[in-house]
N, C-alpha and C positions, 0 to 999 in steps of 0.2 A: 581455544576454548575447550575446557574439560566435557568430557561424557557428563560429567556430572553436572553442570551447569548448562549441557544442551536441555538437558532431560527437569531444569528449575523449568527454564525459560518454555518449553515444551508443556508443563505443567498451569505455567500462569495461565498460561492462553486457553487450557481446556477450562479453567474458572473464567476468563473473559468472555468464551462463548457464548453462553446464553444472554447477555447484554449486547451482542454486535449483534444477534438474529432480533433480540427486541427495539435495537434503532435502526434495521437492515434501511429501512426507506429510507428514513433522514440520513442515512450514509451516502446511500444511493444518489439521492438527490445532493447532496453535501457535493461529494467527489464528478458527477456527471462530466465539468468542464473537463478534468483531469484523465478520463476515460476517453473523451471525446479528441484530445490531444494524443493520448498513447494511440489508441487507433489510427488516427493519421499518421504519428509515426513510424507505425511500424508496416503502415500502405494495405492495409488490413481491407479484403473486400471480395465481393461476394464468389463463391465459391470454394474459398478456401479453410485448411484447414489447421486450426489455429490453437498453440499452447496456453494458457493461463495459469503461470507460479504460483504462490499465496495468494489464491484468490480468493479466500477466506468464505464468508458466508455466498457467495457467490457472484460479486462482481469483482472485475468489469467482463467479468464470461458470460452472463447475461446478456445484457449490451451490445458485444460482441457477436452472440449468437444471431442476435437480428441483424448484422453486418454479411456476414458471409449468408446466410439464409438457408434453405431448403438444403440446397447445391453442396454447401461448404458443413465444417463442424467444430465444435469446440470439446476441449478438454479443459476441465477447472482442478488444479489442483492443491492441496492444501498440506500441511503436518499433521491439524489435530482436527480428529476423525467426526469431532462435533460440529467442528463447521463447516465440512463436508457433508454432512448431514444434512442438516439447515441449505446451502445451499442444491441439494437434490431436489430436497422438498419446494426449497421455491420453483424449481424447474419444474416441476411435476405438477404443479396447481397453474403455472402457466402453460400447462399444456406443450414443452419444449421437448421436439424431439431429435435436436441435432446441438444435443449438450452431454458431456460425460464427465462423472468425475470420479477421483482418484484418490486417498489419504495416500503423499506420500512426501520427503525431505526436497528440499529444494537441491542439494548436495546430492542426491542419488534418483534422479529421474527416473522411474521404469520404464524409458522408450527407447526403441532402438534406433542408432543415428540414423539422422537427416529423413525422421519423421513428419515435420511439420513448417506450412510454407512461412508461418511465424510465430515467435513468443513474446510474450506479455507478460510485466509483474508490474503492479500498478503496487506504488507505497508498501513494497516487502522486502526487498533487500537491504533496506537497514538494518532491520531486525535478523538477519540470516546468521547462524554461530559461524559460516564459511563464504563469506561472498563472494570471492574469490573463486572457489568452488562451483559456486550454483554458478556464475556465470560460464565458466568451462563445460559443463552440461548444458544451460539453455543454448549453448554456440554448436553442441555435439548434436544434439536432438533436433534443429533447423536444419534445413533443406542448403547446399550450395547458393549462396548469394541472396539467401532471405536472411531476415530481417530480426533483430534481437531487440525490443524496447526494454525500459524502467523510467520509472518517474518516483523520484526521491523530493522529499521537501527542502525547498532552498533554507535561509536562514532561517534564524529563530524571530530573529527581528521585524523579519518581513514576513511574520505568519500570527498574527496577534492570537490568534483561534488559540495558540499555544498558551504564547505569553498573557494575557487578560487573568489566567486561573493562576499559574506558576509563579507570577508576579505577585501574586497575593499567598499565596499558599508560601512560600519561601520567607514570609516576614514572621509565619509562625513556626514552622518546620529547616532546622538549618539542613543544609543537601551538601554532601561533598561533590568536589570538582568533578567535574564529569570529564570522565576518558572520550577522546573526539572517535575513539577507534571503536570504542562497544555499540554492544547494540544498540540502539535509538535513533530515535525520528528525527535529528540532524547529524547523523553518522558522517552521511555525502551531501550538505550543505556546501561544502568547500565546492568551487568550480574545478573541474576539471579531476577532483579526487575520485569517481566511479570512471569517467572516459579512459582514464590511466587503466584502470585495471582491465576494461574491456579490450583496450591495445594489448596489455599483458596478456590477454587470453588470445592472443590471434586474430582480433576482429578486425576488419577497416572500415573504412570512411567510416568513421569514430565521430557523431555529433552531438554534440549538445546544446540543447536551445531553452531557456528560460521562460517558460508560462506564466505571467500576471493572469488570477481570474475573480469570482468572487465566490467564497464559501457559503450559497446560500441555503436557507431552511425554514418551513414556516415554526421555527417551534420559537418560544420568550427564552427571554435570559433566566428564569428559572432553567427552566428544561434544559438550555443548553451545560446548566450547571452538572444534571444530573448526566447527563449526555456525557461532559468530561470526566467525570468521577469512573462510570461506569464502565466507558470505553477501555481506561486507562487504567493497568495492575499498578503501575508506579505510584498512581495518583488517588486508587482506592488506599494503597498499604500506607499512602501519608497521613490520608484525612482518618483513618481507623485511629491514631495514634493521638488525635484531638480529643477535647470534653464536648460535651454534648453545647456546652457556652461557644467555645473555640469554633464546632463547625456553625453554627449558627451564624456568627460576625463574618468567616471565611465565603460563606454563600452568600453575605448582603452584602458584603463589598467586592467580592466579582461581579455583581449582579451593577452595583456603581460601576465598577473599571469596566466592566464592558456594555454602557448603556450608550455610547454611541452608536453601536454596531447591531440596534435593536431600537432604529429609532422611526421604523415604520411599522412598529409591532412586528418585529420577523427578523431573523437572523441574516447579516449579512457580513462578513470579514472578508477584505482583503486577502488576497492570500498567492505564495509564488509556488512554485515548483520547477524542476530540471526534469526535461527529458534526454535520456541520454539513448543513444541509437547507434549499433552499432551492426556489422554486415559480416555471415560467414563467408568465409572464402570461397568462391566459385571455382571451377575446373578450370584448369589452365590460367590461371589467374596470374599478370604480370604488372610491375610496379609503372608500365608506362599504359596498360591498360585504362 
């Protein structure tokens, strides 16, 4: 990927900011199960102290911080400096004092190795212009024989949250093929396509284990409308390109395609994800160990 297309993709996301700090809860509450998984596996617990990749407005380093407690600390780090921002401030109004964070690339860590007893990037290495990369750092910056988490989203098919808007939005908007390699939210859908690269980078017991949970939230299928438009630069630059007629039918028929999953008044989808786990080398470390 070009400098010059780190630096598009770097750009969207300071325009996406202010709409992930104004659904921060409904995120929060959305992704919970998914935090509550990375945590486990990366054996995340009290006293330690612990990395957080694109942790964007601030989780799962929140979260986390009430995990390790007093004793232990977190680092949240991000690229773009606004949602870095947003998450300081939510620490600060929660009174958090064993949180710190960072604006900085996932590709060039400011810490110096075997810093931390573990790292965590909860749904960011897809989007990374180097994944490859950042995992080489999250593996440098871990302590011997800790622990490296990610949780990337399984299929598309198996994540309606997705599908419900895209499956509508596509009957008005034609999309070219999508490269399996660029950035996006099923980059590492494939099994076993992120565990490869972590072996690439020197890691072992290399695992991966697959999360069913449920994407819940109290908000309606309006909301959840605005919820995808706004989260999403992809999904803003489609519907811009609509008449003011077009987004009208586009929102009343997502509102039908996903009124199952909204049939207790409240959002609830299905939803999978991979955790993938993988172990820096310890000292003296031998293949019959």
């Amino acid at each position: 990927m070009s400098c010059h297309q780190e630096k598009d993709i770097l750009k969207e996301w300071r325009e996406s900011a202010p709409y992930w700090a104004k659904h921060s809860d409904t995120v929060r509450t959305m992704f919970a199960p998914i935090t509550t998984a990375l945590t486990s596996a990366a054996d995340i617990s009290e006293g330690q102290i612990v990395l957080d990749v694109a942790g964007g407005v601030g989780e799962p380093s929140i979260s986390i911080s009430s995990v390790v407690g007093p004793s232990g600390s977190v680092i949240c780090t991000d690229a773009v400096g606004e949602m870095v921002g947003t998450a300081r401030s939510e620490a600060r109004r929660r009174t958090l004092t064993n949180i710190e964070f960072t604006q900085c690339l996932a590709e060039l860590l400011p810490f110096r190795d075997s810093s931390f007893d573990a790292v965590v990037c909860r749904l960011g290495v897809m989007l990374f212009p180097d994944p490859a990369g950042a995992i080489h750092e999250m593996l440098r910056v871990v302590k011997p024989g800790g622990l490296v988490s990610y949780a990337v989203w399984s299929s598309r098919d198996s994540n309606p949250f997705f599908g419900v808007v895209m499956d509508v939005v596509s009957q008005y908007i034609e999309s070219p093929p999508e490269d399996p390699d660029a950035p996006g939210a099923f980059r590492f859908a494939e099994p076993g396509k992120l565990a490869r690269l972590f072996a690439e980078a020197g890691a072992i017991e290399v695992c991966e284990r697959l999360i069913k949970f449920e994407l819940q939230a109290p908000i309606t299928a309006k909301q959840f409308w605005e919820l995808r438009v706004e989260l999403s630069d992809t999904l803003r630059a489609k519907v811009a390109s609509l008449s003011p007629e077009q987004l009208k039918r586009v929102a009343q028929e997502v509102e039908v395609a996903g009124r199952t999953f909204f049939a207790a008044g409240r959002m609830s989808f299905p939803g999978q994800v991979l955790i993938v786990t993988g172990r820096k080398l310890p000292p003296c470390y031998t293949e019959a160990t």
